[in-house]
N, C-alpha and C positions, 0 to 999 in steps of 0.2 A: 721815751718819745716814740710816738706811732713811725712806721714805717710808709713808703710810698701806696704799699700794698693792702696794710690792714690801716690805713686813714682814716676811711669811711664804713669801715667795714660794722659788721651790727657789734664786734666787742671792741670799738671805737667810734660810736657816733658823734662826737661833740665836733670834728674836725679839727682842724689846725687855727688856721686863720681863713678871710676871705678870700684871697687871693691863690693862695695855698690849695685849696678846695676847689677851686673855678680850674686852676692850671692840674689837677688830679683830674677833674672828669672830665676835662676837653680830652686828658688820653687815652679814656674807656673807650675806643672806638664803638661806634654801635647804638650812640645812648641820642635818643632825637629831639630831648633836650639841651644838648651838650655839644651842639654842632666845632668844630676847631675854625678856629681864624677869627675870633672873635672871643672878647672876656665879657660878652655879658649873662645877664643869673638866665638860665630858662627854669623858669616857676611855672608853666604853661600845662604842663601833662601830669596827671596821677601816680604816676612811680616814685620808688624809694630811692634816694641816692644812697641809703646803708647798707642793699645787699638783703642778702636773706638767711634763711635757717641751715646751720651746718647741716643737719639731717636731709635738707635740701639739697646740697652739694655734696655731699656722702651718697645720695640716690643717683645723683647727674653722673657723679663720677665712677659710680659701677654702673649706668649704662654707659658709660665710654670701651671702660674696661670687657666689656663683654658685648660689645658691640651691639647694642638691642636697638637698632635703627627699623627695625622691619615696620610691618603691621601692627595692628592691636589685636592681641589675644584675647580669648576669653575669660580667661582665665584673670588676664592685669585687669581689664573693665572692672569686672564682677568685684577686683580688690578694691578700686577706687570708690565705686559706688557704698561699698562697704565702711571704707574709711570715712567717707564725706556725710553717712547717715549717723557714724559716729561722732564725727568732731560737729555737727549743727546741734545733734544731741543734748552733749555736753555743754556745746557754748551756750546755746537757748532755753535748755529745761524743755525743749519739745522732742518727742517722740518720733522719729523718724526713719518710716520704712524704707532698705535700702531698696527693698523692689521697687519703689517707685522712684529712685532716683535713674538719672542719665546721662550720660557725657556730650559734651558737646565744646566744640572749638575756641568759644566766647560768648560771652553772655548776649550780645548783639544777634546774634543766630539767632536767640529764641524769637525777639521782637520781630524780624524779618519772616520769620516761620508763622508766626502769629498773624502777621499781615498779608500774609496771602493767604490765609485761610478766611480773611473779614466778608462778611455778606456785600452783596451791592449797597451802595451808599454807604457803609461802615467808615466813619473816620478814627483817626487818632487822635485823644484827646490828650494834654500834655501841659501838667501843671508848670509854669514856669516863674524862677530861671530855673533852667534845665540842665542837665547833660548834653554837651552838644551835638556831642554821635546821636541824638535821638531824630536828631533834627533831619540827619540823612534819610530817616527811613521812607519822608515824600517824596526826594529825587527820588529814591531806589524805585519807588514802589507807584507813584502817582497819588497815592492816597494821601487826601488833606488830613494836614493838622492843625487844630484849634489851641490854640494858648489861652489857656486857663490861668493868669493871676493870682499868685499865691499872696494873702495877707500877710502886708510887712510890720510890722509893729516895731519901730527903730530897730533893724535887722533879724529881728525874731518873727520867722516866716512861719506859718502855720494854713490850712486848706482855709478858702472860702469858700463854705459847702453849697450857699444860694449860687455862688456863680459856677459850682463846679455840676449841681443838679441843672442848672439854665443852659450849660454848654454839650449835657450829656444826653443821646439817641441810643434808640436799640440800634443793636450791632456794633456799637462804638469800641473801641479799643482803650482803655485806660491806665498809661503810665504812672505807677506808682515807686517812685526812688524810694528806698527807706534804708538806709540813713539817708537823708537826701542831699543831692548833691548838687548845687554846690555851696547850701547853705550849712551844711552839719547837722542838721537838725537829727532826732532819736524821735519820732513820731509815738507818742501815747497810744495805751489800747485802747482807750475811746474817743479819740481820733481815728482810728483804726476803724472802731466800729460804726464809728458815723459815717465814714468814707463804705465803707461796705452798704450801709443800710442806702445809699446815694446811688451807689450802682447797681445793685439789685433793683432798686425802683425803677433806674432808667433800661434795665433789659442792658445792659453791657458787661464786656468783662474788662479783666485784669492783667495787667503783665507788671509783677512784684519784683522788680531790680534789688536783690538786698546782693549786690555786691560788698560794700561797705557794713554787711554787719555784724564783722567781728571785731571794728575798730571805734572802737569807742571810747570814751573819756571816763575817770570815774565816776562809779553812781549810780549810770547810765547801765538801762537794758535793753537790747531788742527781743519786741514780738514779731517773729515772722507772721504776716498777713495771713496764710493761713489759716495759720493755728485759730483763730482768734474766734471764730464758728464756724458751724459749717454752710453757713450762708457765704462766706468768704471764702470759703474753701471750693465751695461751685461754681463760682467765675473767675476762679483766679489761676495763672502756673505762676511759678517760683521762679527763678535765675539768682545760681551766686557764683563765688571765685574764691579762688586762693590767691589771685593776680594782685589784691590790695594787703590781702592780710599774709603774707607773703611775697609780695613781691616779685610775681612772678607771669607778668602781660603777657612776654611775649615766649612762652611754653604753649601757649594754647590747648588749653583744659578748662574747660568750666562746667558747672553741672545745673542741670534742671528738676526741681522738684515737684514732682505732679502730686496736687489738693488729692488725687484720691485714683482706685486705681482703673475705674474708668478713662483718668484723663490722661492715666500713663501708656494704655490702649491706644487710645486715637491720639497720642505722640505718636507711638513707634509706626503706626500707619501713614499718616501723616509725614512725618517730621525725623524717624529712627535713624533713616540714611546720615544725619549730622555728625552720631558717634563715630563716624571712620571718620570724620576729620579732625577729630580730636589726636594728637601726636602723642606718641607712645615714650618720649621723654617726658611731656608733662603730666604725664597721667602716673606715669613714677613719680617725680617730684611732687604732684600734690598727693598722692598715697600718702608716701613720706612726710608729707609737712602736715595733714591734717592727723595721722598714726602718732606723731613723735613730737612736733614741734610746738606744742602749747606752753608750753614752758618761753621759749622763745620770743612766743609771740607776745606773751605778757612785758615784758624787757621790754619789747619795740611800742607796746602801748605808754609804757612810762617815759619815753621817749617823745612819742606825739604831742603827749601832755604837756611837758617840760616846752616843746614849741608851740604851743598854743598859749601857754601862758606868757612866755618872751614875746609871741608878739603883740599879745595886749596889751603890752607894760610900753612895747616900742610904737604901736600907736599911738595910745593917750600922749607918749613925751613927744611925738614928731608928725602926728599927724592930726592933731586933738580937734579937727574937722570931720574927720572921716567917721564912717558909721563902719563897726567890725561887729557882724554877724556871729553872737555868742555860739561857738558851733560844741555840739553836744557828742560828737562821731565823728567819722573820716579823719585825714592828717590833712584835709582843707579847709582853707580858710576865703571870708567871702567879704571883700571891702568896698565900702561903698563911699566913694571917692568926688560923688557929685557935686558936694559943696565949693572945688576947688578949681567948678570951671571949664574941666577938662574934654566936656563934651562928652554926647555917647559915650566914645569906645574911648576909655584914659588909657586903655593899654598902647595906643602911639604913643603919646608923652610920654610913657614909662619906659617904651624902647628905647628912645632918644637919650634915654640916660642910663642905659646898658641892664636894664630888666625888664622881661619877656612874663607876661604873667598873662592868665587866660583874661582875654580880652571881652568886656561885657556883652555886647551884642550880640557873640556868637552864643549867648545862655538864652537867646529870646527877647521879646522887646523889655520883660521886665528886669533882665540884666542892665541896660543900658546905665553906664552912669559907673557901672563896678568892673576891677578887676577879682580873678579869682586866682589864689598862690599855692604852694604845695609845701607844707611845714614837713615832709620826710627827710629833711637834710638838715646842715649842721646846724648850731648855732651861730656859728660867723657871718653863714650865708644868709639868712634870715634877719640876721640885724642889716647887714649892707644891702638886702635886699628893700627894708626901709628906708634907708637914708638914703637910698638911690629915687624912688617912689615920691618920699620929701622933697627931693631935687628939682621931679617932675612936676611936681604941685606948686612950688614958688616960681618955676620959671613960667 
């Protein structure tokens, strides 16, 4: 039998029971899922309730040991950037010069970065439903954003290229999730290249989010945008993480990878000041986890899977209303709850019955009507996190 400690841990993910599992993570202080004084699910944020790679905490734990709180060296960057041109490498089949990779704090920095470099008039264009941290970057910044409507086909979300060529101007900015979030979706390379031949026409570029793309379902491959030509490769930069495939948000380390090395010039002009805020713990632990932990992270994908398919099986039995968004990537899931009523945002009714799931409106107006959940946790929690949803739907 699991212990309090290794419950959740990645060499016991199934959990205990529901309850069991709710009263574990209420006492990880720290986790902003998992608030105390309250038993309901938070399904709302992207992280792992399993934890991460030993080699990840083998790295954490000799920066303890050796007290490496300081600055960033040269020398650890230069490792990182190393490690991370090797593990895309390998993951993707593409080629990846470490010279043009760069660290930076969170994948969020690049877009921000990106946006204040936009011409006059430059909008953000922004296929939706979306990421909802994308949505900050008008406060932050002033610059509109246009919601671009992704074609639904019973949850199978795919570019509507007439509306995304209609919505796009020179200078514009062009949000590209891949794997996309919050549908799962694993975009084709000719999708890929239709979506490139669209923004090239229009005079805009690209900001390529492949956070999500080392988590994918069997079968499944990503093409980093990039790669794909080099017409794509001229309006576009990169952004990824070890924060999803890993587990690892709040280390703050993410890297950027520049089409070419032009565009990795006018970063470091531009935008290089970012790499000092990238923290000198997570720049160790994703050395570590991109050097060591592939092994790891295959386990955590068969994992994902196992909850992606539980909750299809607990939809069709409990919610055989609902639309669940066949997701191809990510350990998210994307449900379309409209039939039951609930208005816009179901994510109130879902509170009211002690699960917190990302709330549709906050994805854009073409969320409205869906929750979005995070299958990284046990099985217990994912079944009761249906039956709780169910609750919400008949009442």
């Amino acid at each position: 039998m699991s212990t309090p400690a290794d419950r959740l841990s990645p060499a016991h993910p199934q959990g205990v029971d529901a309850a069991e599992d709710i009263a574990h993570l209420r006492g990880l202080d720290g986790r902003v899922a998992w608030p105390s004084g309250t038993d309901a699910i938070g399904t709302f944020i992207a992280e792992s309730d399993i934890g991460t790679a030993p080699v990840v905490l083998d790295a954490l734990n000799g920066v303890v040991d050796r007290q490496m709180f300081g600055y960033l060296s040269p020398q650890v960057i230069t490792a990182c950037e190393e490690a991370t041109a090797g593990f895309l490498t390998r993951q993707h089949g593409v080629e990846i010069d470490p010279a043009r990779v760069r660290l930076l704090p969170d994948v969020l920095s690049v877009l921000h970065a990106l946006v204040r470099r936009l011409p006059a008039g430059g909008r953000i264009v922004l296929p939706t439903p979306a990421y909802p941290s994308f949505f900050g970057a008008e406060a932050r910044s002033g610059v509109e954003i246009v919601q671009v409507p992704l074609a639904n086909d019973a949850g199978y979300y795919s570019y509507d290229l007439d509306a995304l060529a209609a919505a796009l101007r020179p200078g514009d900015l062009f949000i590209l999730c891949n794997p996309q979030n919050p549908s799962g979706r694993v975009h084709s390379r000719a999708e890929l290249e239709a979506i490139a031949e669209v923004v090239d026409r229009a005079g805009a570029t690209v900001f390529a989010d492949e956070i999500h793309a080392s988590v994918l379902r069997p079968g499944q491959v990503h093409i980093p945008y990039a790669s794909i030509n080099e017409v794509a490769a001229a309006h576009s930069l990169t952004a990824t993480s070890a924060s999803k495939s890993f587990n690892l948000p709040g280390l703050r380390c993410a890297q950027l990878i520049a089409s070419t090395p032009a565009a990795a010039t006018e970063w470091d002009t531009h935008s290089g000041y970012l790499a000092k805020e990238a923290s000198t713990p997570g720049v160790l632990a994703v050395t570590a986890a991109y050097t060591s932990g592939e092994t790891w992270l295959k386990e955590q994908l068969t994992v994902f899977d196992e909850r992606h398919t539980q909750l299809a099986g607990l939809v069709a039995e409990h919610l055989p209303q609902a639309v669940l968004s066949p997701a191809e990537g990510t350990f998210l899931a994307w449900l379309d709850l409209g039939a039951y009523g609930l208005g816009d945002g179901p994510g109130a009714a879902c509170r009211a019955q002690g699960v917190v799931p990302g709330n549709g409106p906050a994805f854009g107006r073409a969320g409205h009507g869906h929750v979005r959940l995070n299958l990284a946790t046990t099985a217990p929690l994912v079944q009761e996190t249906v039956l709780r949803i169910a609750r919400a739907c008949e009442g």
